[in-house]
C-alpha positions as CSV (number, residue, x, y, z in Angstrom):
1,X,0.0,0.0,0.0
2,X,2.7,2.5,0.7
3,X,4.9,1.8,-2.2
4,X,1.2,2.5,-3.9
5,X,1.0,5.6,-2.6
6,X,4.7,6.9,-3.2
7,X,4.6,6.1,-6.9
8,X,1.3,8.2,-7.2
9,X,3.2,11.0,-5.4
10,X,6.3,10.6,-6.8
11,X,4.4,10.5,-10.2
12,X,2.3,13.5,-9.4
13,X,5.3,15.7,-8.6
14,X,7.2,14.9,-11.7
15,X,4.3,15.5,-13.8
16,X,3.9,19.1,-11.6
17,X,7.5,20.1,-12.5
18,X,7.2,18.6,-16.2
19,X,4.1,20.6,-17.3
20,X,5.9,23.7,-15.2
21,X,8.9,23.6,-17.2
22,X,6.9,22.7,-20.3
23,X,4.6,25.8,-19.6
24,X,8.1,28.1,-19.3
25,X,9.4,27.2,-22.5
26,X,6.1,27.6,-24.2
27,X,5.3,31.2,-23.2
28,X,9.1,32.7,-23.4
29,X,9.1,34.8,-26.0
30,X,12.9,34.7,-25.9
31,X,13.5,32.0,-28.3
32,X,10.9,33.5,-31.1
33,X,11.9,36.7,-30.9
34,X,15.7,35.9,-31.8
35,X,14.1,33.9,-34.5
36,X,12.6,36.7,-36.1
37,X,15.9,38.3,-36.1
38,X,17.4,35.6,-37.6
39,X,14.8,35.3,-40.5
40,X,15.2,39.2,-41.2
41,X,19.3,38.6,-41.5
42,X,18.8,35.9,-44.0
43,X,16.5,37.9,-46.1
44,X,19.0,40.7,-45.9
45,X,21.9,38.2,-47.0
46,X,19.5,37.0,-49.6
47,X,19.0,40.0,-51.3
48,X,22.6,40.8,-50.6
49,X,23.7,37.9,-52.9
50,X,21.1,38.1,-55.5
51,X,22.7,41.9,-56.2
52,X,26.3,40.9,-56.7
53,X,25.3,37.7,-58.7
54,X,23.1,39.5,-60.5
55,X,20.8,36.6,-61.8
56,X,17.1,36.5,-61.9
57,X,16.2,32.8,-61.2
58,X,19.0,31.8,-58.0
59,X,18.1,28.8,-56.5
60,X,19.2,29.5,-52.7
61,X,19.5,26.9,-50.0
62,X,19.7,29.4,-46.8
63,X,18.9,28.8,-43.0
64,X,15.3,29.9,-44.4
65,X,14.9,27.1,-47.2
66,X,17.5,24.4,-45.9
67,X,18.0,21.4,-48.1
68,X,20.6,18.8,-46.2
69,X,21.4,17.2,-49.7
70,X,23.3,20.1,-51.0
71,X,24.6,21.1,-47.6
72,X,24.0,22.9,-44.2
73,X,23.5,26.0,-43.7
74,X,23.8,28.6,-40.6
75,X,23.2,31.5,-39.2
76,X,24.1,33.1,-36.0
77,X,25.3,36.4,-34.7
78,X,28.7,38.2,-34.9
79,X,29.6,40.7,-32.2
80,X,26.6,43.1,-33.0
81,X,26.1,41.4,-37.0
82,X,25.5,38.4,-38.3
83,X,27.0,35.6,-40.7
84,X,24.8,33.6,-43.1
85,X,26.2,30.7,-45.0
86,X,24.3,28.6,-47.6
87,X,24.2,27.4,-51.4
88,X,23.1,28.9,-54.7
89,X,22.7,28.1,-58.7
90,X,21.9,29.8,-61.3
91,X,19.7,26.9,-62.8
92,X,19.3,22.9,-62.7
93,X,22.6,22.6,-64.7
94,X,25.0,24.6,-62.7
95,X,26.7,24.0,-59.7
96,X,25.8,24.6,-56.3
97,X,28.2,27.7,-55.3
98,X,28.9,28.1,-51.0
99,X,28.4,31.3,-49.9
100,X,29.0,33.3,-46.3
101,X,27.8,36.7,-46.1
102,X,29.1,39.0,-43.3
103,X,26.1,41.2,-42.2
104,X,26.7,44.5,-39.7
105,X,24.4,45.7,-37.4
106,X,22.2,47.7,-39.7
107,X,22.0,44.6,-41.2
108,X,24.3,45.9,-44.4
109,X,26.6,43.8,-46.6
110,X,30.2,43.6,-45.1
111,X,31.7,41.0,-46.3
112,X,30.3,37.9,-49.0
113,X,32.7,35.4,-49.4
114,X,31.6,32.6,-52.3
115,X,32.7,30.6,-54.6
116,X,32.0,30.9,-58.1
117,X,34.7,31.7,-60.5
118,X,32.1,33.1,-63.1
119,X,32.7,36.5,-60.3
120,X,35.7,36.9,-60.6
121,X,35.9,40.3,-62.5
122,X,33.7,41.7,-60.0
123,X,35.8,40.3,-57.0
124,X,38.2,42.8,-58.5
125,X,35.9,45.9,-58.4
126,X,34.6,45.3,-55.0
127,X,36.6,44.7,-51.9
128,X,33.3,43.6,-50.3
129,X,33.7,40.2,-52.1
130,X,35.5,37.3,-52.2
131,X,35.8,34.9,-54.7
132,X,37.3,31.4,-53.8
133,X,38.6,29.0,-55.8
């Protein structure tokens, strides 16, 4: 009877502090809020990189629109910016090109580092990119 009795409390008290911490996480707006931020850096590395390729129909593979075949992709603050990485092609017959775009504060292009030898004339005129082999 008493080992009854202590699994009903012992199983009321973790369910108590289960459904507590469960109800903490739920309502912290914490979490969402950075994820907004997050979402709103991508976009700005998105358009970032759709200027300096300057293609209409990119095919990006962000944080936003991940797809683990081509690779992973990230993004997570620096200092008071952010870095994005991901993939992009022009089209189903090119390559898929790796990218890491350096965002500052204001959210404005820094730094994009890819790799895509078609840019390489224009990695020439701007000291905001990077081409790697």
């Amino acid at each position: 009877m008493n080992h009854r009795v202590g699994r009903a409390v012992f199983a009321l008290a973790v369910g108590t502090v289960v459904a507590a911490f469960a109800y903490r996480w739920i309502t912290d707006p914490g979490p969402r809020l950075e994820r907004e931020l997050e979402a709103v850096a991508v976009e700005a590395a998105r358009a970032a990189l759709v200027a300096t390729v300057r293609h209409s129909n990119l095919e990006i593979v962000d944080p936003l629109a991940p797809d683990r075949v081509v690779g992973k992709a990230y993004v997570y603050r620096d200092g008071a910016g952010w870095q994005v990485s991901g993939y992009y092609r022009r089209g189903a017959g090119d390559l898929w090109h790796p990218y890491l775009a350096t965002l500052g504060e204001d959210l404005e292009l820094l730094h994009l580092k890819l790799s895509d030898r078609a840019l390489l004339e224009r990695a020439d005129e701007s000291p905001r990119l990077t081409v790697l082999p």
